[in-house]
OpenMM code with the backbone's topology and positions (N, CA, C; nanometers):
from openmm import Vec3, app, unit

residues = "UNK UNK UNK UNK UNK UNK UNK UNK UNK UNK UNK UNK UNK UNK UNK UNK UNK UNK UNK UNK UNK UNK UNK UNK UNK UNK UNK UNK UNK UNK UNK UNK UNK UNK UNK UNK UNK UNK UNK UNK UNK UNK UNK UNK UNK UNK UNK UNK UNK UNK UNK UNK UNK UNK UNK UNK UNK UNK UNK UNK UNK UNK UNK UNK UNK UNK UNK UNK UNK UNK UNK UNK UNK UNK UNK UNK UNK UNK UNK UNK UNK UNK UNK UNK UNK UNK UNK UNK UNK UNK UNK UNK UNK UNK UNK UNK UNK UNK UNK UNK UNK UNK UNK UNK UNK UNK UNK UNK UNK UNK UNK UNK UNK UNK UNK UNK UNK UNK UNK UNK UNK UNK UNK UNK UNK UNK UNK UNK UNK UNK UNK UNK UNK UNK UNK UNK UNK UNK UNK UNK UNK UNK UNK UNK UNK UNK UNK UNK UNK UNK UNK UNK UNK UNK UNK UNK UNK UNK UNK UNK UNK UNK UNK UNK UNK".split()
positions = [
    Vec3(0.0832, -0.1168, 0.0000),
    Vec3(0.0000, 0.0000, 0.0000),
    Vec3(0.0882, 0.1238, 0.0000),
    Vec3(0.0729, 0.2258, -0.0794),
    Vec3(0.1405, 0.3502, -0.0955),
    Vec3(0.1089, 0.5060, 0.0234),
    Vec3(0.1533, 0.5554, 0.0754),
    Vec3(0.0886, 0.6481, 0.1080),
    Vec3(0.1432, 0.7815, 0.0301),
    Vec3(0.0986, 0.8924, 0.0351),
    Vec3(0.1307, 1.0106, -0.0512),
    Vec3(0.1881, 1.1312, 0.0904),
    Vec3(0.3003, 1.1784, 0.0343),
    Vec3(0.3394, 1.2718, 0.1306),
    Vec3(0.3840, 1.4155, 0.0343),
    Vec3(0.4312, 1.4848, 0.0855),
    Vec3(0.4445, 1.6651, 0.0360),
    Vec3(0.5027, 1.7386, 0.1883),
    Vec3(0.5519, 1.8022, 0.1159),
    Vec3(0.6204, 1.9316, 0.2282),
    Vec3(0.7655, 1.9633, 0.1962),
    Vec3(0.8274, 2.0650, 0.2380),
    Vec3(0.9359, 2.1075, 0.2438),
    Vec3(1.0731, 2.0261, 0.2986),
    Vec3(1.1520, 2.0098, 0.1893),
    Vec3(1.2714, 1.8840, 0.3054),
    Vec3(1.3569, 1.9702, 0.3765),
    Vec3(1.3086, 1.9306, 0.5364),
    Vec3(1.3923, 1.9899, 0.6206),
    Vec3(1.5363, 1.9386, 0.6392),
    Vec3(1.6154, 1.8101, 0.6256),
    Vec3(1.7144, 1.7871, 0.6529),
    Vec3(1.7568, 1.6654, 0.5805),
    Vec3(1.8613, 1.6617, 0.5200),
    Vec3(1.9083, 1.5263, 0.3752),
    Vec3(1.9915, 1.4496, 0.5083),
    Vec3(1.9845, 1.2974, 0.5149),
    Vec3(2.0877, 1.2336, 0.5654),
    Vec3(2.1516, 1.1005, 0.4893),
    Vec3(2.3039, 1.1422, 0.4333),
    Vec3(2.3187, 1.1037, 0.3853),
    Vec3(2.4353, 0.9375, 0.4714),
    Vec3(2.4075, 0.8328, 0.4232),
    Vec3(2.5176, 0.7262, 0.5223),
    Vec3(2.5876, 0.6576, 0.4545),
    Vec3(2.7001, 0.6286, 0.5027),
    Vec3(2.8215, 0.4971, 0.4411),
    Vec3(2.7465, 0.3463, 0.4819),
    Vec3(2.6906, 0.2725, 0.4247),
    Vec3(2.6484, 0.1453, 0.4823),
    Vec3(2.7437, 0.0645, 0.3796),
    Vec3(2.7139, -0.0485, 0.4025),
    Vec3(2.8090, -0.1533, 0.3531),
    Vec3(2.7443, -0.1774, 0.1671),
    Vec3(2.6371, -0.1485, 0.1475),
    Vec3(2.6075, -0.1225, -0.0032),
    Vec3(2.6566, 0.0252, -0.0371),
    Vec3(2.6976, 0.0987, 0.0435),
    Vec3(2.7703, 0.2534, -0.0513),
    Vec3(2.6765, 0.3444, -0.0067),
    Vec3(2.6807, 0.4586, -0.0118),
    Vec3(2.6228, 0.6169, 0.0458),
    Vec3(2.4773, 0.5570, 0.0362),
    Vec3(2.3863, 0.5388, 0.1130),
    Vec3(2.1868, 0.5487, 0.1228),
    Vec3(2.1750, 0.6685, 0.1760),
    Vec3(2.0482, 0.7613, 0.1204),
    Vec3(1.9740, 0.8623, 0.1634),
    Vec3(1.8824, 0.8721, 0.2245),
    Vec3(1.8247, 0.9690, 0.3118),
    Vec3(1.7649, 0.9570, 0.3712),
    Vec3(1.7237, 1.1363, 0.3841),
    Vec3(1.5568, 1.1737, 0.4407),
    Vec3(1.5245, 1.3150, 0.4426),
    Vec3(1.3814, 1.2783, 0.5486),
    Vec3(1.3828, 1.4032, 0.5911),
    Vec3(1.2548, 1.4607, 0.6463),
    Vec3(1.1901, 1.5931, 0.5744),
    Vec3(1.0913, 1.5734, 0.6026),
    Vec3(1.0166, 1.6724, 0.5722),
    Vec3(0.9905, 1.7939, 0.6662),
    Vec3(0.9282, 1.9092, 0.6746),
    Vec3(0.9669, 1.9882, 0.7969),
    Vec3(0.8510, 1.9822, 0.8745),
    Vec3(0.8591, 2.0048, 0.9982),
    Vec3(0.6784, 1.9227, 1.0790),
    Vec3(0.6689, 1.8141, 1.0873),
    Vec3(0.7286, 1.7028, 1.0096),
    Vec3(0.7337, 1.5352, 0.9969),
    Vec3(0.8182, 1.4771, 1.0945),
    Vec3(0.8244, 1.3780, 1.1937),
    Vec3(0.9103, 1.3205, 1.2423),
    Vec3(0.9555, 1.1840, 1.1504),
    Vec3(0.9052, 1.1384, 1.0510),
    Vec3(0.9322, 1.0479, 0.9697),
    Vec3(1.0564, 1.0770, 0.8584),
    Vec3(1.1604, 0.9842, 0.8300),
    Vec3(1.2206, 0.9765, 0.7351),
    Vec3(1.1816, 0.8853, 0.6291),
    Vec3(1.2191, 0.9637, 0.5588),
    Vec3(1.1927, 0.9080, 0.4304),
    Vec3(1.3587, 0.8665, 0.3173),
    Vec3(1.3201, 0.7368, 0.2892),
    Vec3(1.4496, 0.6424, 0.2717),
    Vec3(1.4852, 0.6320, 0.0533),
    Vec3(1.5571, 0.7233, 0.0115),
    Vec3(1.5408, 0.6921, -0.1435),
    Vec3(1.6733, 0.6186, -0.1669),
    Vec3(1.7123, 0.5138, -0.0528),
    Vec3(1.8369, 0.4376, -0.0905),
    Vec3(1.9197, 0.4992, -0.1911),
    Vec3(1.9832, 0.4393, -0.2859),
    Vec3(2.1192, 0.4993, -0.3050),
    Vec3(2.0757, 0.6422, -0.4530),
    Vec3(1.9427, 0.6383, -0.4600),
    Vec3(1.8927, 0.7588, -0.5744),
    Vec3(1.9518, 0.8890, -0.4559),
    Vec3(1.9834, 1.0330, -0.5530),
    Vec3(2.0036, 1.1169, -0.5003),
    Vec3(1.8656, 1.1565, -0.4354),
    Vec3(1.8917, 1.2539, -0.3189),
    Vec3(1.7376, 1.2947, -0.2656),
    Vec3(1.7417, 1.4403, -0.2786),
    Vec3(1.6100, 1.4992, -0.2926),
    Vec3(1.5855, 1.5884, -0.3190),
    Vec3(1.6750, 1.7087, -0.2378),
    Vec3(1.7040, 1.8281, -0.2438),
    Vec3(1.7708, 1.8991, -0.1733),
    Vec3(1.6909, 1.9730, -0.0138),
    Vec3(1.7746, 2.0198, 0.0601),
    Vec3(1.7272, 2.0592, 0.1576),
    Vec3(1.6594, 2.1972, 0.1414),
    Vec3(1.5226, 2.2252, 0.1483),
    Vec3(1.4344, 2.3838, 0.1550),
    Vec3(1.3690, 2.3163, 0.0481),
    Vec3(1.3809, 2.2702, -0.0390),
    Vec3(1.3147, 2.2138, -0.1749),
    Vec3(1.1438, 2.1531, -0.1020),
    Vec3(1.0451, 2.2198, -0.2303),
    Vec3(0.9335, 2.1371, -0.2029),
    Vec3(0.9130, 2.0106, -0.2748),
    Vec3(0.8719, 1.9060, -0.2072),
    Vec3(0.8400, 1.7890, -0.2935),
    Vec3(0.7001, 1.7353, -0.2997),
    Vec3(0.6390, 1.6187, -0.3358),
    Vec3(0.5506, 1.5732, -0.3392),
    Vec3(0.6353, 1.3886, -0.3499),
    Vec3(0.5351, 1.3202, -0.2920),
    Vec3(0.6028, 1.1428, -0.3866),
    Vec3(0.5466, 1.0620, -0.2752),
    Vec3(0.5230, 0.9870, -0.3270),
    Vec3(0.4107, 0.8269, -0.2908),
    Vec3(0.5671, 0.7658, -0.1830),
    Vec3(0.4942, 0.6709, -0.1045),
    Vec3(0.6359, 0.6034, -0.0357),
    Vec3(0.5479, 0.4701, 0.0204),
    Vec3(0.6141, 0.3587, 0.0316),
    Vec3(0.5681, 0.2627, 0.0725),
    Vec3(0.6356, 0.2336, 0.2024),
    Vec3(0.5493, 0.1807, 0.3303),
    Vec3(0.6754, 0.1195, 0.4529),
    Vec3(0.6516, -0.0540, 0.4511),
    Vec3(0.7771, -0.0531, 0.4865),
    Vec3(0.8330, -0.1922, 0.4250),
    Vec3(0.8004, -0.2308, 0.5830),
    Vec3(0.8322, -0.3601, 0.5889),
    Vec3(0.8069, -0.4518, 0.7460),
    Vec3(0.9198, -0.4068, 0.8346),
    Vec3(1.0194, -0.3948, 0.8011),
    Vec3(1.0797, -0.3157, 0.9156),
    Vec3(1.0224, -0.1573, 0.9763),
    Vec3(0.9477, -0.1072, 0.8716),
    Vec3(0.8917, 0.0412, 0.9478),
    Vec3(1.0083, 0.1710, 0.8777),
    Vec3(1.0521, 0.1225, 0.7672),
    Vec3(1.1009, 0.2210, 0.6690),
    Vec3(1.0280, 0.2756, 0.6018),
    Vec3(1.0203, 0.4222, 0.5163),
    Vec3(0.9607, 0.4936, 0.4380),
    Vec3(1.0188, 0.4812, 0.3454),
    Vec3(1.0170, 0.4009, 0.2191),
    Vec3(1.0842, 0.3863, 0.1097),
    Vec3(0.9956, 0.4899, -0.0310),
    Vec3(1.0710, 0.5746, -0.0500),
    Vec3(1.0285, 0.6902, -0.1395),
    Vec3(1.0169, 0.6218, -0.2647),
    Vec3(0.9253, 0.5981, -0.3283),
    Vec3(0.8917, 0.5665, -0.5043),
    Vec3(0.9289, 0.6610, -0.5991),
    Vec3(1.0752, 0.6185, -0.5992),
    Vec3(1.1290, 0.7162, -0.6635),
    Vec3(1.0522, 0.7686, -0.8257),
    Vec3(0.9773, 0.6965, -0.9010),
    Vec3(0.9133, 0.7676, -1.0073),
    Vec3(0.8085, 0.8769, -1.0037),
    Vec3(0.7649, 0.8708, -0.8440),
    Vec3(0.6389, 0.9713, -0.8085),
    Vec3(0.7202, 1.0470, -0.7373),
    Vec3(0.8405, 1.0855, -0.7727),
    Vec3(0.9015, 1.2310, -0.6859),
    Vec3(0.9061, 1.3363, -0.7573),
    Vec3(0.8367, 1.4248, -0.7203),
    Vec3(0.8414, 1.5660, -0.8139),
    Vec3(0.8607, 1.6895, -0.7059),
    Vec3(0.9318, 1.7855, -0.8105),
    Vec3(0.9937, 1.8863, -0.7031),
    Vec3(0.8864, 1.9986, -0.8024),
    Vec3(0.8028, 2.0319, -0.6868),
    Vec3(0.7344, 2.1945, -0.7074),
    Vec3(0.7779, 2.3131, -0.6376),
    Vec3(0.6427, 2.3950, -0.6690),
    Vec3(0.6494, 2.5011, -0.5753),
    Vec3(0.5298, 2.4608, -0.4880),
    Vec3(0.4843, 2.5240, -0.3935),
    Vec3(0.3777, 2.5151, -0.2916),
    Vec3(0.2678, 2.5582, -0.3859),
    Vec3(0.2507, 2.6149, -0.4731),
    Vec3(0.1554, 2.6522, -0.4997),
    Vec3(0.0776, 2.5938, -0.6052),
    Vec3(0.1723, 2.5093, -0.6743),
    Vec3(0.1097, 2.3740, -0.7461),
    Vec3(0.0959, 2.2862, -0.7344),
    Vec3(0.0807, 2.2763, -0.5905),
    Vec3(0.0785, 2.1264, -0.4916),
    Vec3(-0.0527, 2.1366, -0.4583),
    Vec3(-0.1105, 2.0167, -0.4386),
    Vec3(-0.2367, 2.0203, -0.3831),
    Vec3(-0.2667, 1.9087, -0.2730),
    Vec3(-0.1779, 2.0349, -0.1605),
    Vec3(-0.1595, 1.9664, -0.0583),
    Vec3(-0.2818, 2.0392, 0.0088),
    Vec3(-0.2978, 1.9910, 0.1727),
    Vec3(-0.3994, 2.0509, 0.2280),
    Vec3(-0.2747, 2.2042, 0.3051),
    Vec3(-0.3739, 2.2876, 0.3852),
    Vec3(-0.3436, 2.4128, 0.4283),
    Vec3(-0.2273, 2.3388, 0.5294),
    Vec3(-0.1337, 2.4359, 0.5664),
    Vec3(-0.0287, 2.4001, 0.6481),
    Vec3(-0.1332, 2.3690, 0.8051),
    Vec3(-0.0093, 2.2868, 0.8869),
    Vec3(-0.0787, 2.2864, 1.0191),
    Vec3(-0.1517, 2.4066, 1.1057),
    Vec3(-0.2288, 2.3927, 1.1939),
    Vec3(-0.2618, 2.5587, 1.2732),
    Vec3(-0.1464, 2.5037, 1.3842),
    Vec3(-0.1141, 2.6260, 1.4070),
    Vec3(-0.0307, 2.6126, 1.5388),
    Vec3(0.0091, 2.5743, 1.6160),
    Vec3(-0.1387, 2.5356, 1.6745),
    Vec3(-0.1366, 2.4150, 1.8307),
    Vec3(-0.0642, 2.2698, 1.7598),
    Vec3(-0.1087, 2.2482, 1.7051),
    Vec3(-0.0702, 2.1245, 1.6017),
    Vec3(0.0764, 2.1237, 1.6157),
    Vec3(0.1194, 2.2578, 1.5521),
    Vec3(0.2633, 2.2285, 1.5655),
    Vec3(0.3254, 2.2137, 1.6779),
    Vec3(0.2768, 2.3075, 1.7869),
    Vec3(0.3583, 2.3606, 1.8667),
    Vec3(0.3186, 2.1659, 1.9682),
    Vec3(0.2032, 2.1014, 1.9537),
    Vec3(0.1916, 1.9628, 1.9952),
    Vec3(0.2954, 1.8661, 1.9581),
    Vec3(0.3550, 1.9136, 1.8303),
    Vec3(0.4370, 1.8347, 1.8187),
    Vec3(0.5741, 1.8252, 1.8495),
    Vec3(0.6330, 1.9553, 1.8502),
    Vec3(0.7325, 2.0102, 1.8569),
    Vec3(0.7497, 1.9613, 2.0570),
    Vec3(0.6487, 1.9422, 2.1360),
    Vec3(0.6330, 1.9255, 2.2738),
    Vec3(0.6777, 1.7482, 2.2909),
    Vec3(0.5703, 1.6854, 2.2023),
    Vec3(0.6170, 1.5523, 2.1676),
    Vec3(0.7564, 1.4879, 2.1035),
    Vec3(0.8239, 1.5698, 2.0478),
    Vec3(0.9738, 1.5672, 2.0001),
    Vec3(1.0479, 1.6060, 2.1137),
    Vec3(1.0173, 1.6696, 2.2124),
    Vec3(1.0982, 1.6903, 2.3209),
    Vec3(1.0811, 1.5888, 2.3882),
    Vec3(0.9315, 1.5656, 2.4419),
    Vec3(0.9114, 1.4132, 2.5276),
    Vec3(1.0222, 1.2839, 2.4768),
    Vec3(0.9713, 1.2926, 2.3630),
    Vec3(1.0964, 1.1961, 2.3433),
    Vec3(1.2476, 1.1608, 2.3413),
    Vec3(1.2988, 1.2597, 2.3415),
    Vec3(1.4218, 1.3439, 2.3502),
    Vec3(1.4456, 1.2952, 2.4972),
    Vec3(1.3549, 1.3442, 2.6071),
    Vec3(1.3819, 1.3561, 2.7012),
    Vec3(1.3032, 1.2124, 2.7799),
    Vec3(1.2583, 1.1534, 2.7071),
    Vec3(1.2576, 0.9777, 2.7548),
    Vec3(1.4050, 0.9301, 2.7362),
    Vec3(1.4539, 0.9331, 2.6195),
    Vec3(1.5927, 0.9013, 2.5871),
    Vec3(1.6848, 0.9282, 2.6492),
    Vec3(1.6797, 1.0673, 2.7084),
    Vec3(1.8151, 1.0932, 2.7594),
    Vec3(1.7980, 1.0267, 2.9202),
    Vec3(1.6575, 1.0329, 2.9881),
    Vec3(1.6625, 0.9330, 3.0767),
    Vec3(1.7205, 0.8344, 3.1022),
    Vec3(1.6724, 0.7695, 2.9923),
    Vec3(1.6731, 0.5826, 2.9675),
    Vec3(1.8488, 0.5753, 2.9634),
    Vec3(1.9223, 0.6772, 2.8651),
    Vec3(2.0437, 0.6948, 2.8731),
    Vec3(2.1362, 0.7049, 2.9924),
    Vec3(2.0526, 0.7960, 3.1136),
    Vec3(2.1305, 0.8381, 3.2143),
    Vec3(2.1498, 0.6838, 3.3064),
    Vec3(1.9812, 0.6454, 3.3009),
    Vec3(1.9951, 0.4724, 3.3794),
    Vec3(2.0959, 0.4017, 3.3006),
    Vec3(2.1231, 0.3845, 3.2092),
    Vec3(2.1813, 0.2790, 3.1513),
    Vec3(2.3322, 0.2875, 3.1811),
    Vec3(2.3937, 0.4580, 3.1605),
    Vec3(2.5412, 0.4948, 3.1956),
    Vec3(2.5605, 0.4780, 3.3531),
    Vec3(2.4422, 0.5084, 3.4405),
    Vec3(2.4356, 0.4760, 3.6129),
    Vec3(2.4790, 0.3231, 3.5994),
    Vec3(2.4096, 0.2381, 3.5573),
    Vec3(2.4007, 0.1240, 3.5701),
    Vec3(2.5417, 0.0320, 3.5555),
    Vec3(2.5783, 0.0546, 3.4391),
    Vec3(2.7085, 0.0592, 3.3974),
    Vec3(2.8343, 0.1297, 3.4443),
    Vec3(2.8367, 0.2094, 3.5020),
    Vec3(2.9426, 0.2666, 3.5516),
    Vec3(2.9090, 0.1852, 3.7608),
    Vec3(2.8160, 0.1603, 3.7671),
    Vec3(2.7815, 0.0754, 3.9234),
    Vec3(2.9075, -0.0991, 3.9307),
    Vec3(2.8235, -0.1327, 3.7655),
    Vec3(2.9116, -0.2703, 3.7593),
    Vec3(3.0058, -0.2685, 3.7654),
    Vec3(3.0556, -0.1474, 3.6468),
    Vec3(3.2076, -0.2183, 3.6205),
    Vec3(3.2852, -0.0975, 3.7595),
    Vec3(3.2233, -0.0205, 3.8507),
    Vec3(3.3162, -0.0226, 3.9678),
    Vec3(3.3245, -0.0958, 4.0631),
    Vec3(3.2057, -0.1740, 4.0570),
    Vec3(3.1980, -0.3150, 4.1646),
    Vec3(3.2797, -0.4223, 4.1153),
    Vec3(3.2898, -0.4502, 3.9603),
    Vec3(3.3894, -0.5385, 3.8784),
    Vec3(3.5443, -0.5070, 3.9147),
    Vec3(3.5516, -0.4114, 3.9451),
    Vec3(3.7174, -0.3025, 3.9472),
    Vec3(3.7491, -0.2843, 3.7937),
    Vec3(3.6626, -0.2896, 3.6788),
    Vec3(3.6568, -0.2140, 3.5385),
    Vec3(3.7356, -0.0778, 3.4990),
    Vec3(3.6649, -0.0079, 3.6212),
    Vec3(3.7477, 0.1277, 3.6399),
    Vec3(3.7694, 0.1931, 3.7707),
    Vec3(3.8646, 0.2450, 3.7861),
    Vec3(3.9345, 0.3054, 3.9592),
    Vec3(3.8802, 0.4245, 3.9590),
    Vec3(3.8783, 0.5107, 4.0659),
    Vec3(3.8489, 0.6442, 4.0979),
    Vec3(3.9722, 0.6674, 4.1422),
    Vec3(4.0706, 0.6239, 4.1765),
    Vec3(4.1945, 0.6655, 4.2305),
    Vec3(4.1822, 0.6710, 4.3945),
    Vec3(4.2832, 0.7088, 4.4350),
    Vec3(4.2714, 0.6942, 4.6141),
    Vec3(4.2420, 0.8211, 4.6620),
    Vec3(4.2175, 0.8922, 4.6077),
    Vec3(4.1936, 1.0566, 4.6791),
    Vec3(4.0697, 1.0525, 4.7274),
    Vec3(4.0458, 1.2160, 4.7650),
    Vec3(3.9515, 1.2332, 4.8711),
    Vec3(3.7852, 1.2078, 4.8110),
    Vec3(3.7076, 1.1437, 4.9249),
    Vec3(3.5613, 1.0827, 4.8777),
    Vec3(3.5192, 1.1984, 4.7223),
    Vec3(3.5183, 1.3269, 4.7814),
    Vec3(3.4964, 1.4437, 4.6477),
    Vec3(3.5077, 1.3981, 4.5162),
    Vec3(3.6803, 1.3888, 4.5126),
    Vec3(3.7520, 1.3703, 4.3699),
    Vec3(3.7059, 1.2387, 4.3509),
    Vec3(3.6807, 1.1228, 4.4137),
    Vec3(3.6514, 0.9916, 4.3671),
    Vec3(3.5034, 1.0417, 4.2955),
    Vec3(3.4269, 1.0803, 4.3732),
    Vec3(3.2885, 1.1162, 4.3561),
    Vec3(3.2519, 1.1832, 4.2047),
    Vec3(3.3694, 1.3338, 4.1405),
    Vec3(3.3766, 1.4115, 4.0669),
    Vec3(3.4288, 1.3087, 3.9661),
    Vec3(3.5669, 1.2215, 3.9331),
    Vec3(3.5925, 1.1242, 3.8507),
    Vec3(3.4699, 1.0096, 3.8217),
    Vec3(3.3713, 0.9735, 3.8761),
    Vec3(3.2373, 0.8591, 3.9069),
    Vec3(3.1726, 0.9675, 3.7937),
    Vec3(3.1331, 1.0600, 3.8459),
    Vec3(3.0326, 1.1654, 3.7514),
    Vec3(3.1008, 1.1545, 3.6052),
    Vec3(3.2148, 1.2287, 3.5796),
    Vec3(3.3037, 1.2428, 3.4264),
    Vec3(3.2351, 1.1442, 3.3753),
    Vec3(3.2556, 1.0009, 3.4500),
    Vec3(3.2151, 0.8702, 3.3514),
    Vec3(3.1007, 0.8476, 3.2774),
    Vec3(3.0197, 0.8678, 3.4707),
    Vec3(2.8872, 0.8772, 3.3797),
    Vec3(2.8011, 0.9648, 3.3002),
    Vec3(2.8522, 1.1263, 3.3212),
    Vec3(2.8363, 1.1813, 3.1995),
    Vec3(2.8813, 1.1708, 3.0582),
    Vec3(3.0048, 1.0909, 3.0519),
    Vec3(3.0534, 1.0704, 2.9327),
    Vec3(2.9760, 0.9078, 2.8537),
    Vec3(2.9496, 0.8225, 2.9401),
    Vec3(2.8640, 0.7227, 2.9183),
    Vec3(2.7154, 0.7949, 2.8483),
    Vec3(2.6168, 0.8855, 2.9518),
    Vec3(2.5083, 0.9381, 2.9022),
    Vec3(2.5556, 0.9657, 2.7856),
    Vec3(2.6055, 1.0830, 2.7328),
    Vec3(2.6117, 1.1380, 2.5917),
    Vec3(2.6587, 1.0401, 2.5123),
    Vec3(2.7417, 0.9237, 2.5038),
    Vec3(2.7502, 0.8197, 2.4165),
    Vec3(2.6140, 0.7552, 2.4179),
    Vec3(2.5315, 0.7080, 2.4983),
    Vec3(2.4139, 0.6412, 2.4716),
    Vec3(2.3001, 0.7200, 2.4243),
    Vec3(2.3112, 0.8404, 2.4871),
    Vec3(2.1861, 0.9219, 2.4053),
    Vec3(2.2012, 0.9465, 2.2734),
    Vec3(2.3083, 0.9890, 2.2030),
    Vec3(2.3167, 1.0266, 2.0932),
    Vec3(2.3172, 0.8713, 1.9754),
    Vec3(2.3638, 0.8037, 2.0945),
    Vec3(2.3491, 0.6523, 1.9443),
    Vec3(2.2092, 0.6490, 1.9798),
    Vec3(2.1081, 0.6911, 2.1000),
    Vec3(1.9465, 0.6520, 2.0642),
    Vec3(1.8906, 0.7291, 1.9768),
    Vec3(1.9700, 0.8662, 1.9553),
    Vec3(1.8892, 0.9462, 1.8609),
    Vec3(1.9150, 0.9245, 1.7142),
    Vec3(2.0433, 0.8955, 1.7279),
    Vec3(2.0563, 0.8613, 1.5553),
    Vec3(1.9458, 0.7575, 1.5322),
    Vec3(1.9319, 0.6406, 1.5998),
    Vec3(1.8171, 0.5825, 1.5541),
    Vec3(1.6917, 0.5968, 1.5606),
    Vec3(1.6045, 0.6780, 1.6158),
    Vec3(1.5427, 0.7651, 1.6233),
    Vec3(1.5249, 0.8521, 1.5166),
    Vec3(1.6427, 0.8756, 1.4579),
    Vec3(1.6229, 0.9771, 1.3800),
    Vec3(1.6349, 0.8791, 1.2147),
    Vec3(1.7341, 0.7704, 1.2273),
    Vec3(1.7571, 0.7211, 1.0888),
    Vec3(1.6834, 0.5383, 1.1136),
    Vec3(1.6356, 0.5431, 1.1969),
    Vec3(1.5723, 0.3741, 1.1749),
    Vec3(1.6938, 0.2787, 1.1711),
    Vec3(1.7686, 0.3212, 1.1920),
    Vec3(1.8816, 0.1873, 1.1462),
    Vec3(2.0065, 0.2049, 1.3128),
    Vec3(2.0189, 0.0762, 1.3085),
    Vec3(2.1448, 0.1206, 1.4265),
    Vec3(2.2581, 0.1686, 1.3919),
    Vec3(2.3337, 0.2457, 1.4738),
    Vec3(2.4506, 0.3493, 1.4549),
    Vec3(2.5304, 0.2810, 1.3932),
    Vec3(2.6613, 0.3243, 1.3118),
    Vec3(2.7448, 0.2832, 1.2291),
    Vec3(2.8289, 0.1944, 1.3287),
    Vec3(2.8817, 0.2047, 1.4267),
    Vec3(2.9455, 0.1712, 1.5356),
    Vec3(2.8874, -0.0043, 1.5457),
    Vec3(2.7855, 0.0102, 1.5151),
    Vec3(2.7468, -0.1404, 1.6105),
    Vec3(2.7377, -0.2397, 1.4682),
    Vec3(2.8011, -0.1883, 1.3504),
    Vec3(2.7491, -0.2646, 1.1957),
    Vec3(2.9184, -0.3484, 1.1992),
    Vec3(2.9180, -0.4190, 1.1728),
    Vec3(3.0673, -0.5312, 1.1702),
    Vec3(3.1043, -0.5469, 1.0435),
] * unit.nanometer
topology = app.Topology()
chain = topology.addChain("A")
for resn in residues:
    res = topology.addResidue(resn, chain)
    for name in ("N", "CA", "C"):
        topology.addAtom(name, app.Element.getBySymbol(name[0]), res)
C-alpha cells in the first residue's frame, strides 16, 4: 500500500552502509524519514511531493518515479498545520528526547555501578569528592555516548554505524 506525502525537506541524511552512500530526508513538521536508498534525494528547503511505501521493518521507502519537485503553490496539498498542532508536536519531540536521555542516564548509572563493583574502572585513592567528581566524568561521558546513538536511531531507523561489523 502507498501512502502520498508533500512538504518542504527539512534535513538530507546522507550514510556509508556496507552497499555505498543510502539517503535519507525529512520533511519539515514530519518526524518520519523518508528512505530513497542509493537515488540522489531531493535537496534541503526544496518542495516535494512522492508516494512512499513502509516496508516490514517500518522504513519509508520513497517511489522514486512519483518524486516531483514543485512550488507550494502547485501542490495540492492541504493548508499548512494551525499552530497548536505544531507547537503539539514540537512538545512531543521533546518528550521523546527527554525519555531518551533518561533511559540513557539509567543505563550509563548502571554501567558505571558494575564495572566499579567489577574493578573495570578506579576512581583513584583521593579524597571521597575527587573519587565522587571522577564517578560523575564517567557517567556523563557514558550518558552522551548512549543518548546520541538513541537518537541517531530515532532519527535514521537503522542502528549506529558503530554497532554494523
Amino acid at each position: 500500500m502507498s501512502f502520498s506525502a508533500s512538504g518542504v525537506v527539512g534535513k538530507v541524511n546522507p550514510r556509508n552502509t556496507k552497499v555505498g552512500i543510502t539517503y535519507s530526508f525529512t520533511l519539515d513538521g514530519d518526524t518520519k524519514w523518508y528512505g530513497t536508498y542509493k537515488d540522489t534525494p531531493p535537496q534541503e528547503g526544496q518542495f516535494v511531493e512522492f508516494e512512499y511505501k513502509t516496508n516490514g521493518a517500518g522504513f519509508h521507502n520513497v517511489e522514486m518515479p512519483t518524486l516531483k519537485m514543485t512550488s507550494p503553490s502547485e501542490s495540492t496539498t492541504t493548508a499548512p498545520a494551525p499552530a497548536a498542532a505544531t507547537k503539539a508536536w514540537a512538545a512531543s519531540s521533546h518528550k521523546d528526547a527527554n525519555i531518551q536521555w533518561q533511559s540513557a542516564r539509567n543505563a550509563a548509572v548502571q554501567l558505571a555501578v558494575g564495572a566499579l563493583a567489577g574493578g573495570a574502572i578506579s576512581l583513584g585513592s583521593g579524597k571521597a569528592e575527587a573519587k565522587l567528581e571522577a564517578l560523575m566524568i564517567q557517567v556523563n561521558r557514558l550518558t552522551l555516548d548512549f543518548f546520541d546513538q538513541s537518537m541517531e536511531v530515532g532519527n535514521t531507523g537503522e542502528a549506529p554505524e558503530d554497532f554494523r561489523g
